[in-house]
Backbone as JSON Lines, residues from 0, in Angstrom:
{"i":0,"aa":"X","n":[0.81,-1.19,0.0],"ca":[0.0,0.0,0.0],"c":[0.87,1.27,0.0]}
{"i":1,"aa":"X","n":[1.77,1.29,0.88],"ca":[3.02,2.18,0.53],"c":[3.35,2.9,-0.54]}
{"i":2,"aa":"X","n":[3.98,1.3,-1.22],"ca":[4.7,1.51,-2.66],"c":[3.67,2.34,-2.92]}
{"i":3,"aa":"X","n":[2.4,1.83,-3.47],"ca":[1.43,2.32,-4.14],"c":[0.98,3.7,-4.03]}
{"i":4,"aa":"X","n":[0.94,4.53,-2.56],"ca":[0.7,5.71,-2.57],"c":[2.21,6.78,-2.6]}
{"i":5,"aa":"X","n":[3.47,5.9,-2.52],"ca":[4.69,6.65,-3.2],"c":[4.83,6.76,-4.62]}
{"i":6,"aa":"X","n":[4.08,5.66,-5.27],"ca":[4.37,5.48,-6.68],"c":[3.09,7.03,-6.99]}
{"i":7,"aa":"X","n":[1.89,6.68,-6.38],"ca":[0.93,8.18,-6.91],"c":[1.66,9.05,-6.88]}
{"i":8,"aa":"X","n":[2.0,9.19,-5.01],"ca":[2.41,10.52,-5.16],"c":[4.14,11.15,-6.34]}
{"i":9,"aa":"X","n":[4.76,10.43,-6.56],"ca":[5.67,10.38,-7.56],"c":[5.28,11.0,-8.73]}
{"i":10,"aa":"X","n":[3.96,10.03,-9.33],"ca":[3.29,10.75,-10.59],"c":[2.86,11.99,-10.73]}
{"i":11,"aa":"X","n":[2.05,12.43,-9.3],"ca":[1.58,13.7,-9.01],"c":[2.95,14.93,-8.85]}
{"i":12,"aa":"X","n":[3.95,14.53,-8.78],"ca":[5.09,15.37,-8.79],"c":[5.58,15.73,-9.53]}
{"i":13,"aa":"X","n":[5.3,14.72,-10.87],"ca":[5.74,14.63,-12.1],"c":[5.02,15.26,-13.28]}
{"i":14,"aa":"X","n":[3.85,15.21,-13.09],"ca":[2.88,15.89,-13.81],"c":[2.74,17.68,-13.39]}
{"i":15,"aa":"X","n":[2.53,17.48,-11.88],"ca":[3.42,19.33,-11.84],"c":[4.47,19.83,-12.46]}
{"i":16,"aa":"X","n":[5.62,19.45,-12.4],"ca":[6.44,19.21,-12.88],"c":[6.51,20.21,-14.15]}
{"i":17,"aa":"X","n":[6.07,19.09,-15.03],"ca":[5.59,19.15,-16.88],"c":[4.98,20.22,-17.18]}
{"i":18,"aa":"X","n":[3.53,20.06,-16.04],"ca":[2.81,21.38,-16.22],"c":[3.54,22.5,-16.03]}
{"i":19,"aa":"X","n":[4.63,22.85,-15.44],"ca":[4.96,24.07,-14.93],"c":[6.12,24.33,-16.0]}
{"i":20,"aa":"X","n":[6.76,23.17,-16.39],"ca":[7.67,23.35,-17.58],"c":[6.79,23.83,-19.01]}
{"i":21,"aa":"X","n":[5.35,23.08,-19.08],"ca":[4.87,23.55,-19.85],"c":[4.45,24.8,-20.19]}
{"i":22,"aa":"X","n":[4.6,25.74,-19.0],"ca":[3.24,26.85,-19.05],"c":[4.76,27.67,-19.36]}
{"i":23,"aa":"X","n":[6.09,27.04,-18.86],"ca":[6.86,28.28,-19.33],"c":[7.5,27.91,-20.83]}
{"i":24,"aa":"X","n":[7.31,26.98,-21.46],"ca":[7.31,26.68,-22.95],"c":[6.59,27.83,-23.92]}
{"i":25,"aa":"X","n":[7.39,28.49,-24.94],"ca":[6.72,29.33,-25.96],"c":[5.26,28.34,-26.65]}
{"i":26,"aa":"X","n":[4.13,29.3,-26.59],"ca":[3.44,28.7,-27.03],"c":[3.15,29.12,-28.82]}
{"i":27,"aa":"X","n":[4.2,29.17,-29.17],"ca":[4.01,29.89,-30.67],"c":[4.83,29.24,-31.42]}
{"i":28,"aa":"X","n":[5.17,29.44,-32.46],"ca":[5.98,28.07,-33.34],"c":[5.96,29.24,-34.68]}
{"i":29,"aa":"X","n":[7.19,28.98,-35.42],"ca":[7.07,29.49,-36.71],"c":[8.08,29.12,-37.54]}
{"i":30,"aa":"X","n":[7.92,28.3,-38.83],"ca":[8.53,27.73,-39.77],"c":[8.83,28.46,-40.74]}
{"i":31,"aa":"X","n":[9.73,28.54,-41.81],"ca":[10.29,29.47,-42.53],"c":[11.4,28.43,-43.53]}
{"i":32,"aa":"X","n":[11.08,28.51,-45.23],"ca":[11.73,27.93,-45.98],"c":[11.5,28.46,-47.47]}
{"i":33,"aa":"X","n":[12.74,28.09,-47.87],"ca":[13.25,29.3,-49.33],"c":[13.57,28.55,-50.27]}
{"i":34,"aa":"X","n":[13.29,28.6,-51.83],"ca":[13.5,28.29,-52.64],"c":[13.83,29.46,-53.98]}
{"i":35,"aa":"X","n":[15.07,29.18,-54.72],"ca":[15.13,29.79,-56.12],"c":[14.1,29.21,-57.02]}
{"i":36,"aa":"X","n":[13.76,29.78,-57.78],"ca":[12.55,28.87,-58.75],"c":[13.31,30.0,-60.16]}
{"i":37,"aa":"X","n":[13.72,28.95,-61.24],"ca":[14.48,29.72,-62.49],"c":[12.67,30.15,-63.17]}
{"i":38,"aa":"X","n":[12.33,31.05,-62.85],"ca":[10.76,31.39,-63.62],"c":[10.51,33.3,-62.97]}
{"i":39,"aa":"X","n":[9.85,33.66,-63.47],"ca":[9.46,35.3,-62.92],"c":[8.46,34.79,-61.9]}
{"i":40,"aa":"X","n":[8.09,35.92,-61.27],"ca":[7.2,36.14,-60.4],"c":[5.92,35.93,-60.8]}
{"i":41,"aa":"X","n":[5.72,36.48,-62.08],"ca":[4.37,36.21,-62.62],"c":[4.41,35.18,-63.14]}
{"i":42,"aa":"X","n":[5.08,33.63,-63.62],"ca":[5.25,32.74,-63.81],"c":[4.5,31.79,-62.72]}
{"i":43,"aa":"X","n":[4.88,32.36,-61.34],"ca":[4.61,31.4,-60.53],"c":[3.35,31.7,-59.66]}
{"i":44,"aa":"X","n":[2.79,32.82,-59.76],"ca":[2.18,33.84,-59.04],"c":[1.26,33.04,-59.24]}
{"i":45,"aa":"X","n":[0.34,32.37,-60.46],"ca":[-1.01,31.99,-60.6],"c":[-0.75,30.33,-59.97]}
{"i":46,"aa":"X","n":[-0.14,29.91,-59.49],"ca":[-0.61,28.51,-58.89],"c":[-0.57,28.76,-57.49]}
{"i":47,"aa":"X","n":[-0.32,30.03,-57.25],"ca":[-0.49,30.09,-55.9],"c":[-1.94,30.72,-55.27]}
{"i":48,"aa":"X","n":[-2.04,31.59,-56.13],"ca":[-3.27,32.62,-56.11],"c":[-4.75,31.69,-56.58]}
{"i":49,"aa":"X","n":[-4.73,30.45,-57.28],"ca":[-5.46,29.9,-57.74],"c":[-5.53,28.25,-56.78]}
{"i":50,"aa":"X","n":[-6.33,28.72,-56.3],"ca":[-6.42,27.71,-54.6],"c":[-6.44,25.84,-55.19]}
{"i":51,"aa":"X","n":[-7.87,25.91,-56.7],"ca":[-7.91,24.95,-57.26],"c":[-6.04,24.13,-57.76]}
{"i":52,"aa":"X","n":[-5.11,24.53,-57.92],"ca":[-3.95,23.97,-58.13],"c":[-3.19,24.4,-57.13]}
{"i":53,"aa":"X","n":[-3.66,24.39,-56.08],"ca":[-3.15,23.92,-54.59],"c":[-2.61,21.99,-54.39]}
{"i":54,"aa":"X","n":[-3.73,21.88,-54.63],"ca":[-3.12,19.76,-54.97],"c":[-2.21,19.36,-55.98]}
{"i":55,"aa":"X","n":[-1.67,20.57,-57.21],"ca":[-0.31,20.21,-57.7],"c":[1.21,20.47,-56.91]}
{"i":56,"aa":"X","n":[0.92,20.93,-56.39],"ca":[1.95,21.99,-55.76],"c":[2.41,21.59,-54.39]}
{"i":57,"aa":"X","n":[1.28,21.27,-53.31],"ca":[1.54,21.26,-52.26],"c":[1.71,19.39,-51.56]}
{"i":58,"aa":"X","n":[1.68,19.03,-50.75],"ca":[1.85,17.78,-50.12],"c":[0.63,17.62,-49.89]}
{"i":59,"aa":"X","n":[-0.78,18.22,-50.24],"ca":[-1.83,17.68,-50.08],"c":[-2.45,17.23,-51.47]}
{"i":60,"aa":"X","n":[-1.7,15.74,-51.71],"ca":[-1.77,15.51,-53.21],"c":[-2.01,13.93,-53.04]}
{"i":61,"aa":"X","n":[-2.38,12.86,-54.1],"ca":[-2.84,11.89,-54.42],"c":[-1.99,11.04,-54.18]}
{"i":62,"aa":"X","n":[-0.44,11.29,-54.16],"ca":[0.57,10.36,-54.05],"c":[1.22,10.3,-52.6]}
{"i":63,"aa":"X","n":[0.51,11.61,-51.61],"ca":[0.47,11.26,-50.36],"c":[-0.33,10.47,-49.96]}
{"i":64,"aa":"X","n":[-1.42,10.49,-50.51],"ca":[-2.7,10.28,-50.11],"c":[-3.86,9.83,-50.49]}
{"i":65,"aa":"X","n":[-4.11,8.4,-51.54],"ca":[-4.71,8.4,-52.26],"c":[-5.98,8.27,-51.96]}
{"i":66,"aa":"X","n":[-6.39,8.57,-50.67],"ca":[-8.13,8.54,-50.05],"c":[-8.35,10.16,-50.22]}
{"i":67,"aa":"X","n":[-7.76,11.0,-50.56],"ca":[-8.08,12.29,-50.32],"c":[-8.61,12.87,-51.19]}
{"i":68,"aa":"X","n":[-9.88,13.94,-50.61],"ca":[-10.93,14.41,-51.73],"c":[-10.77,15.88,-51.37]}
{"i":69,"aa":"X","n":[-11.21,16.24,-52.42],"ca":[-11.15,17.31,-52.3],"c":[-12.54,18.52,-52.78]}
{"i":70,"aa":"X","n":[-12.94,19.29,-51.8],"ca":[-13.85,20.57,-52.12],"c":[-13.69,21.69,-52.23]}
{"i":71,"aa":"X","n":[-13.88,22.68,-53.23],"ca":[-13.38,23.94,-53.13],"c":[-14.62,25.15,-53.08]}
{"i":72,"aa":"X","n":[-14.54,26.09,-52.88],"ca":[-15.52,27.2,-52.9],"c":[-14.91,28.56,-52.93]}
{"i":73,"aa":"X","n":[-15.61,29.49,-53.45],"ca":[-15.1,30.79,-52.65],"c":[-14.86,31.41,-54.53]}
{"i":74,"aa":"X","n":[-13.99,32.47,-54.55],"ca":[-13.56,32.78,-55.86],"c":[-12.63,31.58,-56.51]}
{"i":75,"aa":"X","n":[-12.71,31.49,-57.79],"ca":[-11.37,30.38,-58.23],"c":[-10.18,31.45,-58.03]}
{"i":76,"aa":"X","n":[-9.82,32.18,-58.01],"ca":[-8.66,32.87,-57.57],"c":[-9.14,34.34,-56.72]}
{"i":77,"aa":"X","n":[-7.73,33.77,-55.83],"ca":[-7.42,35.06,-55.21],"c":[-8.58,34.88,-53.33]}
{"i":78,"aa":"X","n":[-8.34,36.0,-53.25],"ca":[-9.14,36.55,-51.66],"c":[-10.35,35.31,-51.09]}
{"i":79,"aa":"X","n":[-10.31,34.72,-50.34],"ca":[-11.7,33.68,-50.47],"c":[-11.82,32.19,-50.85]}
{"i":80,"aa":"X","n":[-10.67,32.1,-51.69],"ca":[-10.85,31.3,-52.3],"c":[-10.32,29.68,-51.17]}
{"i":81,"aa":"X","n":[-11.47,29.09,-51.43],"ca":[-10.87,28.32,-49.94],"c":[-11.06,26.78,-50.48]}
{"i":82,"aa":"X","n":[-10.28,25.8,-50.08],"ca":[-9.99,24.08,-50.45],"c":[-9.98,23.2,-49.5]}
{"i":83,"aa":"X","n":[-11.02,22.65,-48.96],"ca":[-11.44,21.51,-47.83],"c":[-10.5,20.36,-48.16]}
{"i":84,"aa":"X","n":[-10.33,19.49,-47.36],"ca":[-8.93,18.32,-47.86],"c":[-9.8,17.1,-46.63]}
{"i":85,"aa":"X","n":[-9.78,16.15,-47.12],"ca":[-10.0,15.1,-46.27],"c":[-9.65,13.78,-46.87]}
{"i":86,"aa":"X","n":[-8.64,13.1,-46.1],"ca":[-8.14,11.7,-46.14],"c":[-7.62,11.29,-45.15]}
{"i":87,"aa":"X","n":[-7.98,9.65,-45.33],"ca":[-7.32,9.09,-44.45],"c":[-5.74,9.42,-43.81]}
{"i":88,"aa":"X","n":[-4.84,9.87,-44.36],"ca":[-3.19,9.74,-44.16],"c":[-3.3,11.11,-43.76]}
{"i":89,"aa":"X","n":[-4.07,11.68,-44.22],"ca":[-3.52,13.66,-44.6],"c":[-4.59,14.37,-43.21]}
{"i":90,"aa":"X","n":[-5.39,13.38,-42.67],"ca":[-6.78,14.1,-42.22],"c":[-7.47,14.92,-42.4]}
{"i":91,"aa":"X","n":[-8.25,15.61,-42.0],"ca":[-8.98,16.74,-42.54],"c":[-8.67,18.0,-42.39]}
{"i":92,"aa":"X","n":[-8.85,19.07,-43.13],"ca":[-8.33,20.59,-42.68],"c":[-9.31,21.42,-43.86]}
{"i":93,"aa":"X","n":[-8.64,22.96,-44.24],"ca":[-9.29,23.89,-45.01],"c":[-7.99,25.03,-45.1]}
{"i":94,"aa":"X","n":[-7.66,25.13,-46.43],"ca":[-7.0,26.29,-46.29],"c":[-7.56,27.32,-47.18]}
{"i":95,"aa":"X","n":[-7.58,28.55,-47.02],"ca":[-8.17,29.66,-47.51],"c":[-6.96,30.63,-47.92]}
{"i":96,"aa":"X","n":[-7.53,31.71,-49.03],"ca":[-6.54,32.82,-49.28],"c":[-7.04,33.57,-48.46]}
{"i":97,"aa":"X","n":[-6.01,34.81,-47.64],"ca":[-6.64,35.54,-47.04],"c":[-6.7,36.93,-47.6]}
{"i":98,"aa":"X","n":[-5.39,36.82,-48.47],"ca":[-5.11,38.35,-49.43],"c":[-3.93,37.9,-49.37]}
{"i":99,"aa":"X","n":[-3.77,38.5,-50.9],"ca":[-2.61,38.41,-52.14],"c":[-2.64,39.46,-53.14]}
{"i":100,"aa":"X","n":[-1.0,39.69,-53.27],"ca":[-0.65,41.17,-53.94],"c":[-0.01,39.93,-55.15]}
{"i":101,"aa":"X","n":[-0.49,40.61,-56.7],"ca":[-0.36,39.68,-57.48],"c":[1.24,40.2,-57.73]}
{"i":102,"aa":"X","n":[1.8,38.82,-57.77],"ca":[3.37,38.65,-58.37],"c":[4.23,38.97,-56.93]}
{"i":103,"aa":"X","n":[3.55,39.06,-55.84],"ca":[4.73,39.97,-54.83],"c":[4.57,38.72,-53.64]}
{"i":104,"aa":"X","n":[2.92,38.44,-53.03],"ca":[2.72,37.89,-51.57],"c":[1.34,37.15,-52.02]}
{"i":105,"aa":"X","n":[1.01,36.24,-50.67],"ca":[-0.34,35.57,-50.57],"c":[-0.39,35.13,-49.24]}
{"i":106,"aa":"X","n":[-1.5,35.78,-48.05],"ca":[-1.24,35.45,-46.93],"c":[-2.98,33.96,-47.05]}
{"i":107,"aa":"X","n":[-2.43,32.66,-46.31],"ca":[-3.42,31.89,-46.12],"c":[-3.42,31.36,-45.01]}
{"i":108,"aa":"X","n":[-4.71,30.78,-44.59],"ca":[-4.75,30.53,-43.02],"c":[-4.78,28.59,-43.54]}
{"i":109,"aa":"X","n":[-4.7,27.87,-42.86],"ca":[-5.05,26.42,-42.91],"c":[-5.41,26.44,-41.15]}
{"i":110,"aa":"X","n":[-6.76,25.69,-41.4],"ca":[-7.24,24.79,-40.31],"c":[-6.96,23.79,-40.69]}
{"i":111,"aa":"X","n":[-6.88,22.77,-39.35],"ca":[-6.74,21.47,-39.03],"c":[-7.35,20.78,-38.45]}
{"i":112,"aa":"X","n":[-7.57,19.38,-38.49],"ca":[-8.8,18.52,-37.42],"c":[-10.08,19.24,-37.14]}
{"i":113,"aa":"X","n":[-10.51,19.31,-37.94],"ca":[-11.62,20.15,-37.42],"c":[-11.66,21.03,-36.67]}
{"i":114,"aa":"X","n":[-10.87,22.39,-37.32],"ca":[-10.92,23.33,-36.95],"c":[-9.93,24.12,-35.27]}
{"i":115,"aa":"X","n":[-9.27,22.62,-34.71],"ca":[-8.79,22.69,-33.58],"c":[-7.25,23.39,-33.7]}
{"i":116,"aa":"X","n":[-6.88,23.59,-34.93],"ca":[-5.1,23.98,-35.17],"c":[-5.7,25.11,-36.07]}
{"i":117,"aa":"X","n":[-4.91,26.32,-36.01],"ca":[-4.94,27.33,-36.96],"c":[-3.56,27.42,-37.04]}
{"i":118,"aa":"X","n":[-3.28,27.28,-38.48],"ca":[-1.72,27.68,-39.2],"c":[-1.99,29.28,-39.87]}
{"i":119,"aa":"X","n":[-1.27,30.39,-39.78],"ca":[-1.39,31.37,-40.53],"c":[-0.18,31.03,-41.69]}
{"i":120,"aa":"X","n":[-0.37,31.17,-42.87],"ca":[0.72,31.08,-43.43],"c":[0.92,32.34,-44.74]}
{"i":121,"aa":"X","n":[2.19,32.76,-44.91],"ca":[2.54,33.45,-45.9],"c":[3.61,33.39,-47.35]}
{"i":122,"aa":"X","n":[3.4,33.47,-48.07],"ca":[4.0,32.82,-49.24],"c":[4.59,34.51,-49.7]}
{"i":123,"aa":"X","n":[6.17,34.49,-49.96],"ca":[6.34,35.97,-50.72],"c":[7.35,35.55,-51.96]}
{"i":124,"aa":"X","n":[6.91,36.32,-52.98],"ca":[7.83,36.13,-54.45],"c":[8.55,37.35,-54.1]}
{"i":125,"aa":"X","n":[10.32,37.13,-54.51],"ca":[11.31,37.88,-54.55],"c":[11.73,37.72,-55.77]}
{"i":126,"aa":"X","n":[11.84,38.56,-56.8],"ca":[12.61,38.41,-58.17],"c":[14.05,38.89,-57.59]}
{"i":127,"aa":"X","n":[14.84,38.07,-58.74],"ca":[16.27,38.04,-58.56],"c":[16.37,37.79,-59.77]}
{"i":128,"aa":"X","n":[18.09,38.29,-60.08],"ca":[18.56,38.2,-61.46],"c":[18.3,36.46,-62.09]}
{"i":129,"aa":"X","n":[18.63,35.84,-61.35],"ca":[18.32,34.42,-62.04],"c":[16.71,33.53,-61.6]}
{"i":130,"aa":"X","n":[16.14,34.09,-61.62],"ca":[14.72,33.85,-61.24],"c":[14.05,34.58,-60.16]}
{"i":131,"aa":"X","n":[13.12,34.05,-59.58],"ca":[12.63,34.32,-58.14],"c":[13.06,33.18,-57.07]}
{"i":132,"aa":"X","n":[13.1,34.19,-55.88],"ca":[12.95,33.57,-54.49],"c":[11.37,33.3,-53.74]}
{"i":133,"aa":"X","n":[11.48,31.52,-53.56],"ca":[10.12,31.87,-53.13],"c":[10.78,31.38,-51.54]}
{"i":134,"aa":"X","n":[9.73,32.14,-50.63],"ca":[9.41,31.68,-49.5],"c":[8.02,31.5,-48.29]}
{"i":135,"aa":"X","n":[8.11,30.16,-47.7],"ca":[7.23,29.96,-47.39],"c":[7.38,30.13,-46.19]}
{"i":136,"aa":"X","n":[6.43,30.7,-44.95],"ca":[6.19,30.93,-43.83],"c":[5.02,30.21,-43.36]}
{"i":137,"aa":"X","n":[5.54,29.44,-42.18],"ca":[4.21,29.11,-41.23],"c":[3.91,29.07,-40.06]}
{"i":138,"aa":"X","n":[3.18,29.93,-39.2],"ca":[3.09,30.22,-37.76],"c":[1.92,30.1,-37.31]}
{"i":139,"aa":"X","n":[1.48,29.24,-35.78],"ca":[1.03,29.64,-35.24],"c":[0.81,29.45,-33.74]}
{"i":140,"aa":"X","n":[-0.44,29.8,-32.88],"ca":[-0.14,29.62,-31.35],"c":[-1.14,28.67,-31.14]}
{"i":141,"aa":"X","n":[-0.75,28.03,-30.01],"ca":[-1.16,26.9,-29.37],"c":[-1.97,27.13,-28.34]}
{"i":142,"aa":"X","n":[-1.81,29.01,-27.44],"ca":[-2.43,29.3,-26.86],"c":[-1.81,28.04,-25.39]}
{"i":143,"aa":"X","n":[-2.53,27.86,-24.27],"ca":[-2.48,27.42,-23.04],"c":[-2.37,26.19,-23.21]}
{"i":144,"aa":"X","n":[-2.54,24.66,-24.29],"ca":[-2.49,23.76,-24.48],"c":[-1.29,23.04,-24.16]}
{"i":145,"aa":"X","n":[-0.95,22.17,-22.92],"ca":[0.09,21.71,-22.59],"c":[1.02,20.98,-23.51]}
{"i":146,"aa":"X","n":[0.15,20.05,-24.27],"ca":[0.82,19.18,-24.27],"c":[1.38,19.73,-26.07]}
{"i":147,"aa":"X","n":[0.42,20.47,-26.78],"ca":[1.19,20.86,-27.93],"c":[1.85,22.21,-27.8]}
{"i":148,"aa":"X","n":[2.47,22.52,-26.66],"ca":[3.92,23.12,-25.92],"c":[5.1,22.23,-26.36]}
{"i":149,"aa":"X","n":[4.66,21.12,-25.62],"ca":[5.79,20.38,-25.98],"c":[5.65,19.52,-27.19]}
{"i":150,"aa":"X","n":[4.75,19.72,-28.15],"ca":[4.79,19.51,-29.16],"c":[5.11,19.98,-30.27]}
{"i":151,"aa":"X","n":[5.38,20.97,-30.52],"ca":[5.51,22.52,-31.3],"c":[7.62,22.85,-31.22]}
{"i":152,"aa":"X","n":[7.97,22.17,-30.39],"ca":[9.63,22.07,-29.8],"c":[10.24,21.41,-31.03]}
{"i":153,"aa":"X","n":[9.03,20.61,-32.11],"ca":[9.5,19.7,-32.81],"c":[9.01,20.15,-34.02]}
{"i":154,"aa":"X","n":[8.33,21.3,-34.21],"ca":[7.83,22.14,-35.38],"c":[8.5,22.26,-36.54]}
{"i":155,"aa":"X","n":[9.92,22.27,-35.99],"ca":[11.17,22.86,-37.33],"c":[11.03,21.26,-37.94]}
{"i":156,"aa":"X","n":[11.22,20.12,-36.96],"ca":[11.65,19.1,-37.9],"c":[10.26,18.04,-38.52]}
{"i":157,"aa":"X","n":[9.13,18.73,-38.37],"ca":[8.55,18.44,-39.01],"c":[7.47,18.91,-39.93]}
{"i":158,"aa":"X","n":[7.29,20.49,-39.96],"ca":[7.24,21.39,-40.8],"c":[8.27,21.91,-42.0]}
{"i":159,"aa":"X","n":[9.33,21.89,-41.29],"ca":[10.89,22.26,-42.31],"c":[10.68,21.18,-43.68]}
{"i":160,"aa":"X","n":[10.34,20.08,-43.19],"ca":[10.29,18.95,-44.25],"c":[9.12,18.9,-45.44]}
{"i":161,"aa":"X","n":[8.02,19.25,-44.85],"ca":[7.01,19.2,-45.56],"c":[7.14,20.83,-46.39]}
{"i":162,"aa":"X","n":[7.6,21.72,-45.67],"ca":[7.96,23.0,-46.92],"c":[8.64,23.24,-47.53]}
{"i":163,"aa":"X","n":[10.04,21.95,-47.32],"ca":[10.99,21.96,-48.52],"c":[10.24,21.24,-49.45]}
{"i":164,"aa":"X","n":[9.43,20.02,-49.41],"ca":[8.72,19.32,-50.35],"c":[7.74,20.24,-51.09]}
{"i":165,"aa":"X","n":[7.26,21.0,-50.23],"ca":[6.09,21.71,-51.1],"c":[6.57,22.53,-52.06]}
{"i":166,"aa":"X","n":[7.82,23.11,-51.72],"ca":[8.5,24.05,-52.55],"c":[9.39,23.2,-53.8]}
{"i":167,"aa":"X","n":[9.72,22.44,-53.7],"ca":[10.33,21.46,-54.48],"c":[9.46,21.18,-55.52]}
{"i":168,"aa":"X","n":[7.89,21.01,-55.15],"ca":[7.21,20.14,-56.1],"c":[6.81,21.68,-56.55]}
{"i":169,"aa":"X","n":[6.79,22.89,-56.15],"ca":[6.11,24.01,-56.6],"c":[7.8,24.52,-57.63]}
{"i":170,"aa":"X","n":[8.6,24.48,-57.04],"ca":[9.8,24.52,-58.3],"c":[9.57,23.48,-59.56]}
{"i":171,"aa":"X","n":[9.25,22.37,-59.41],"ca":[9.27,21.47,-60.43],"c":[8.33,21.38,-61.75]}
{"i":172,"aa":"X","n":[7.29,22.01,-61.15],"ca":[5.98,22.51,-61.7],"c":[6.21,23.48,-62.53]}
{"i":173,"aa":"X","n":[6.47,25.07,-61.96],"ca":[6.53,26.16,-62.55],"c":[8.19,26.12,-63.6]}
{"i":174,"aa":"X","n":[8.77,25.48,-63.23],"ca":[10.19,25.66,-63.98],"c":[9.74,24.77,-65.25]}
{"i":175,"aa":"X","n":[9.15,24.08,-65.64],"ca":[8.95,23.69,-66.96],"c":[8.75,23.89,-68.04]}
């Protein structure tokens, strides 16, 4: 009986603990990744601005995912224009344009799981002498949620990956 109420109280020490490590954990996260793309700005500007060829471009595509469907609404380009995603591998989410300066930026939000994760994300075209620079940005807060505190610690290495891919397949696309 001992053991048993040393072993609780142990757990209960431990879980303070976490919690208190947790609450002083940043609850914000923000990813950031760059690509040259040999193409202009206005080359690349319309697969971004045009939400419908969002599934060429991005990792929410058929060869991640071959249960995944897809709904769109809103304008076919630009402000509004928003793309529901649901599959098995990919789960469900929605990303929307929120505003985009044509050839320059495109700010979009993505929900997740039903609505429980908000990603803000921003996309900016840089022309340069040998093409454009694209880069992708993605941030957001977790707010008071313990445990994706310490989940978010791991943001770079598993966001970093999926926006070099997205950018890769969005270089491979537009450079043709």
């Amino acid at each position: 009986m001992r053991r048993l109420r040393n072993g609780l109280l142990l757990l209960l020490f431990a879980l303070i603990v976490l919690s208190i490590i947790g609450l002083a954990l940043p609850p914000t996260f923000k990813v950031t990744r760059t690509v040259r793309i040999n193409n202009s700005a206005a080359g690349i500007y319309p697969y971004l601005n045009t939400i419908e060829r969002w599934p060429e471009w991005t990792i929410l595509n058929k060869s991640k995912d071959a249960t995944i469907l897809y709904s769109f609404s809103g304008p076919e380009r630009g402000i509004g224009g928003t793309m529901t995603f649901d599959g098995e591998k990919l789960g469900n989410g929605k990303i929307t344009i929120m505003d985009s300066e044509r050839d320059h930026s495109l700010n979009f939000e993505v929900k997740l799981n039903e609505e429980q994760v908000t990603i803000h994300g921003v996309i900016l075209l840089e022309p340069k002498s040998s093409g454009t620079d694209v880069t992708i940005t993605m941030e957001g807060d977790v707010g008071f949620h313990l445990v994706n505190r310490y989940v978010i610690l791991m943001t770079n290495q598993v966001y970093g990956p999926i926006l070099d891919e997205t950018l890769q397949n969005l270089q491979s696309i537009t450079e043709q």
